[in-house]
C-alpha positions in Angstrom: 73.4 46.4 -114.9 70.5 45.8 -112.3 71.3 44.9 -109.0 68.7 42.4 -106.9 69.1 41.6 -103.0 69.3 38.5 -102.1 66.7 37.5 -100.0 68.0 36.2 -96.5 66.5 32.2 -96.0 67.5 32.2 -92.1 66.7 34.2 -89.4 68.5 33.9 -86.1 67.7 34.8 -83.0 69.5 35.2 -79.6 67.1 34.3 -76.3 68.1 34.8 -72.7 66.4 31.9 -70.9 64.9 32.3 -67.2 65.4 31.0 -65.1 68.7 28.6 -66.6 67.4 25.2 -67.7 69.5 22.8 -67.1 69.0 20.8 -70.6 68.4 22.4 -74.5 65.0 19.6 -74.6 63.8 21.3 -72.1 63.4 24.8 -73.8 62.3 23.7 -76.9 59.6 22.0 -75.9 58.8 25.2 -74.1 59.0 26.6 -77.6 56.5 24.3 -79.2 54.0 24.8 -76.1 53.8 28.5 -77.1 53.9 28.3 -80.6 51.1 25.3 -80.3 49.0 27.2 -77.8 49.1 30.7 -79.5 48.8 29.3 -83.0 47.4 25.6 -82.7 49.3 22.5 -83.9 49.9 23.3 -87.3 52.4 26.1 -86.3 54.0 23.8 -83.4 55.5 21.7 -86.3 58.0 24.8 -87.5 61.2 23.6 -88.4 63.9 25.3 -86.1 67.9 25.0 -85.0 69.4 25.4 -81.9 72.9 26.0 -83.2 74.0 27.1 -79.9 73.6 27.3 -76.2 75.6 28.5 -73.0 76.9 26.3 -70.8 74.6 26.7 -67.8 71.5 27.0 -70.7 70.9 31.0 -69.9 71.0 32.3 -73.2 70.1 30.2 -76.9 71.0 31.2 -80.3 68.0 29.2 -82.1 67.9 29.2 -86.2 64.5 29.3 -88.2 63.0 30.4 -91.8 62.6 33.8 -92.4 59.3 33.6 -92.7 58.5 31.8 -89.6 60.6 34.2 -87.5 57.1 36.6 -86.6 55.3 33.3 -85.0 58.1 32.3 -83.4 58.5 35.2 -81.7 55.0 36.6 -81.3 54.4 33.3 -79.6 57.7 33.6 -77.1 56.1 36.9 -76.3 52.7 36.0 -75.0 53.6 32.6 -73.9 53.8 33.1 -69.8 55.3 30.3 -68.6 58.3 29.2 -66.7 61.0 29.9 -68.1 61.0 33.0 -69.5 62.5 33.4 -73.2 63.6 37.1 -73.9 65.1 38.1 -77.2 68.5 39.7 -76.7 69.3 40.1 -80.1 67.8 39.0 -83.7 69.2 39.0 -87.2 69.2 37.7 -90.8 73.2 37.9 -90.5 74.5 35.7 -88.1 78.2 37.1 -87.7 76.1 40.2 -86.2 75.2 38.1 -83.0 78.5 37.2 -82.0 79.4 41.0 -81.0 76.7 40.8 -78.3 78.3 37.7 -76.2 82.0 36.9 -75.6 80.8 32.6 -74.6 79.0 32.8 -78.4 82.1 34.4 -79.8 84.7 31.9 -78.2 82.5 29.2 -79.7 81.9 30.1 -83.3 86.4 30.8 -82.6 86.7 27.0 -81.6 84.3 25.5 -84.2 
């Protein structure tokens, strides 16, 4: 009997966001500014999730392909502009985030 992996379609990733925003629009068009000035328009189109946020908008769990997930964050990296998205924690597994913030954990609890 052969065994084949299944390929993961999502990646997720965890950002901290500084300084806080104080709305979710506000950071992802922050998100397509990089991804459209590092990569040009066609990559500013990239389908992506925000599935979750804190309260006061410091951190962001965002969803996106797997195979868009290197853009996405080689374009958060050299994008220097206010605020400042840093990867706290990134998976193809989502249940992995939740052991790296009590907030995200309480949430996924009440949902």
């Amino acid at each position: 009997m052969s065994r084949h992996r299944l390929s993961p379609r999502y990646y997720y990733v965890l950002f901290s966001v500084s300084p806080a925003q104080s709305n979710v629009l506000s950071i992802r068009k922050k998100i397509q500014d990089a991804l459209t000035e590092v990569f040009g328009i066609t990559q500013s189109g990239d389908y992506m999730d925000i599935l979750w946020t804190a309260e006061d908008c410091s951190e962001i769990l965002i969803r996106m392909a797997t195979t868009e997930s290197p853009v996405l964050l080689a374009a958060v990296v050299t994008f220097r502009s206010s605020p400042r998205l840093s990867v706290i924690k990134r998976s193809t597994f989502l249940p992995s985030l939740l052991s790296r913030s009590n907030t995200l954990r309480e949430a996924a609890i009440e949902s």
